[in-house]
N, C-alpha and C positions, 0 to 999 in steps of 0.2 A: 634659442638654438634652432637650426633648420639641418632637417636630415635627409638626401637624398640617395637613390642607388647610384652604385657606380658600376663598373666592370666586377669580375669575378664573384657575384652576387652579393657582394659586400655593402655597406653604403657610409656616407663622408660625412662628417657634422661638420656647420659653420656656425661658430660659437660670435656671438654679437653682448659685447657690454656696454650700459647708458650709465652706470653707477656702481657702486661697488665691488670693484675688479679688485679679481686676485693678481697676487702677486707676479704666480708663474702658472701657463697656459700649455698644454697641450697633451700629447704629441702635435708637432707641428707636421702639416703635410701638405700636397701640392692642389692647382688648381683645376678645376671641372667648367665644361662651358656651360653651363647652366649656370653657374656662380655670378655672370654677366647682368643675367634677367631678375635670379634670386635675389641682390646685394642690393640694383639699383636706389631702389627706394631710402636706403640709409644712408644713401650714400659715407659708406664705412673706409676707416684706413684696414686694409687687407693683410695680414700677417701669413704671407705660405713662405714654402720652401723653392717653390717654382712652378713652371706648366708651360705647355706649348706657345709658342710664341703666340700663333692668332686667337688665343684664348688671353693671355697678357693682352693682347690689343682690344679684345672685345669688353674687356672688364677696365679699363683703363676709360672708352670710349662712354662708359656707361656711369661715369663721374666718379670711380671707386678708384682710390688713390694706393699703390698696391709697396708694400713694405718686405724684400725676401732677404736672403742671404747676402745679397751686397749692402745691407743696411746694415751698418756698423753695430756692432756688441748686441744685437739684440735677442739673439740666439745663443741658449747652454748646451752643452751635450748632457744627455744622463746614463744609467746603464744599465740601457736598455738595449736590444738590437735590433741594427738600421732597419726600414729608415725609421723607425717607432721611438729612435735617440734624442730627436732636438725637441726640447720647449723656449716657451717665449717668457720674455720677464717685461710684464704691463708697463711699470716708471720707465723702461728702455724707451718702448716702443712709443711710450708716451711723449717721453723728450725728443723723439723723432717727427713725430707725426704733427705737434702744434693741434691748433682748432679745427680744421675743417671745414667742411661744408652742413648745415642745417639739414635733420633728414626732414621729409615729407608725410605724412601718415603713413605708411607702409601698412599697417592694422588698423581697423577699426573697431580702437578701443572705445569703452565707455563707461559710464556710472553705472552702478547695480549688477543684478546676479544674471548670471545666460538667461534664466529662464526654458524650460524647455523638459524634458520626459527623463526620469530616473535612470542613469546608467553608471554601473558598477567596474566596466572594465570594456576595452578595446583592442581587438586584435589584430595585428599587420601583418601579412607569412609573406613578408618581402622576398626572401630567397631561402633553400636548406640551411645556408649559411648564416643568415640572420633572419630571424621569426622578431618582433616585436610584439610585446604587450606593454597596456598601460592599464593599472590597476589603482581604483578609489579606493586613500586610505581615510574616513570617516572621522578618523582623533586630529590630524592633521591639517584635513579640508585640501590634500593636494595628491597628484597620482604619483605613481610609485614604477620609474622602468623597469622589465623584465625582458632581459634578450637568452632567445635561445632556455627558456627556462628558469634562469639563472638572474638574482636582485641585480640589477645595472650598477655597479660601485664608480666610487672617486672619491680622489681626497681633495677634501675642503678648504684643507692648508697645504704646503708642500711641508713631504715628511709628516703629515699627519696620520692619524686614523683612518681605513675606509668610511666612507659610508654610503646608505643607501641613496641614489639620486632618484628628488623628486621635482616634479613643477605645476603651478597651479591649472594651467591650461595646457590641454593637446588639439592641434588645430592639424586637419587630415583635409589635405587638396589634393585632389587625383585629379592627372594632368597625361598627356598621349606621351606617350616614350617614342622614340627614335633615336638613330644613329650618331650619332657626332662625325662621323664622318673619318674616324681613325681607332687604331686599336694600342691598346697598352704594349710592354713590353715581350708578355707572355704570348700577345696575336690576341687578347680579348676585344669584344667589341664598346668602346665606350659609347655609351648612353647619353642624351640630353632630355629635355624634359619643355614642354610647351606651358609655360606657368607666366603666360599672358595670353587671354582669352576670357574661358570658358570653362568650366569642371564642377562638379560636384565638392562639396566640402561638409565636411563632419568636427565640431565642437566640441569639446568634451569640459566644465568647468562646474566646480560643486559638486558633484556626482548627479549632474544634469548634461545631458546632450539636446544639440539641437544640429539639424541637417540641413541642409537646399543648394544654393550654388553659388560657387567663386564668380568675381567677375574681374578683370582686371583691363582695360583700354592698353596702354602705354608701357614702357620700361620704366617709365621716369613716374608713373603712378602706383600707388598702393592696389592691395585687395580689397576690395568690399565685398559684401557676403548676403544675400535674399533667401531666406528661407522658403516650408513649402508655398506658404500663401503669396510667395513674393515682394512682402515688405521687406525691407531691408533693415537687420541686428549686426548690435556688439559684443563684441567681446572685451570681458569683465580686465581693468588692470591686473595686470601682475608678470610674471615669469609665463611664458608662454615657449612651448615646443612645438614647431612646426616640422611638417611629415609631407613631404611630394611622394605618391605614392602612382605607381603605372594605372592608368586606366582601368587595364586587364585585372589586377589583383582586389582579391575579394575581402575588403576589410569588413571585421563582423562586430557589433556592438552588443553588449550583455547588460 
């Protein structure tokens, strides 16, 4: 999962699956121009609901093959209220989309543990609106979301139980914000995010962290990561949540 800010302090997940996909996905909702630089690397088939046209253009240009509402039956309604209504059903989209393209490393996964200094929990104060936390649960060996306070739920199945969402790794890139250049509906200013460069990055895997800095050349290239000494580490397989987080904002590790 990757989680960026958007307008009204809020911020958008883009959920990405290589294997064991659920049935039915969402709420579905629309596109961000950052999703252009973000996706690159996987080159992913994109499930939205829609987005400005030169943002369709920039994410298209960027090898991500883009699947919305003119794609036949792939879209339910639920009852829910708009636009928080539409989910995606995966065999849809699947019979939709065929094979694709190979992604590229986009992470620099690897064998073995992070390595790296004891930490029990991490905090994001993205906006009043959304505070994140990520919290090591020890029985488990994975972190445990907290927004606003509050365990982060989903169901695991549709119509199922809540439950608590966790994932084994939280990867924190803090990247310069700026404008996009247009505002929502309300007159908000939408946001883009600089996540090809340069930035600080924070690890969180095992109840070990490690810190140093993102590095990224190209669209069409992954992250790799140099710690303080400046050798260059992976990160451990698994379930990974990725976090672009504003330069300015002060995440704290415990």
């Amino acid at each position: 999962v990757i989680e960026a800010p958007v307008e009204g302090g809020l911020t958008r997940l883009s959920a990405m699956f290589f294997e064991n996909e659920p049935t039915v996905i969402g709420p579905i909702r629309s596109v961000r121009p950052v999703d252009a630089d973000l996706l690159a690397p996987w080159r992913p088939f994109l499930v939205t609901t829609g987005g400005q046209d030169f943002v369709y253009r920039a994410i298209k240009a960027a090898g991500v093959e883009i699947l919305d509402e003119g794609t036949s039956g792939i879209f339910q309604q639920i009852e829910r209220r708009e636009p928080y209504h539409l989910v995606a059903t995966i065999p849809l989209i699947a019979r939709e989309a065929g094979e694709g393209a190979p992604p590229v490393a986009a992470l620099p996964f690897g064998d073995g543990e992070l390595g790296g200094d004891a930490a029990s929990s991490l905090a994001i104060p993205y906006s009043g609106v959304a505070d994140i936390e990520w919290r090591y649960d020890a029985d488990s060996g994975r972190y445990l979301r907290i927004v606003n306070g509050n365990a982060y739920q989903y169901f695991p199945e549709y119509d199922s139980e809540l439950s608590d969402f966790a994932t084994d790794t939280v990867i924190v890139i803090k990247a310069a914000q700026r404008s996009a250049g247009y505002t929502d509906a309300a007159g908000a200013d939408v946001p883009t995010f600089d996540v090809i460069g340069f930035g600080d990055v924070i690890v969180l895997h095992g109840g070990e962290v490690r810190t140093g800095q993102w590095l990224r050349a190209a669209q069409s290239d992954g992250w790799f990561f140099l710690d303080e000494s400046g050798a260059q580490f992976s990160v451990p397989v698994g379930s990974v949540w990725l976090e672009v987080v504003p330069r300015y904002v002060d995440v704290t590790v415990e």
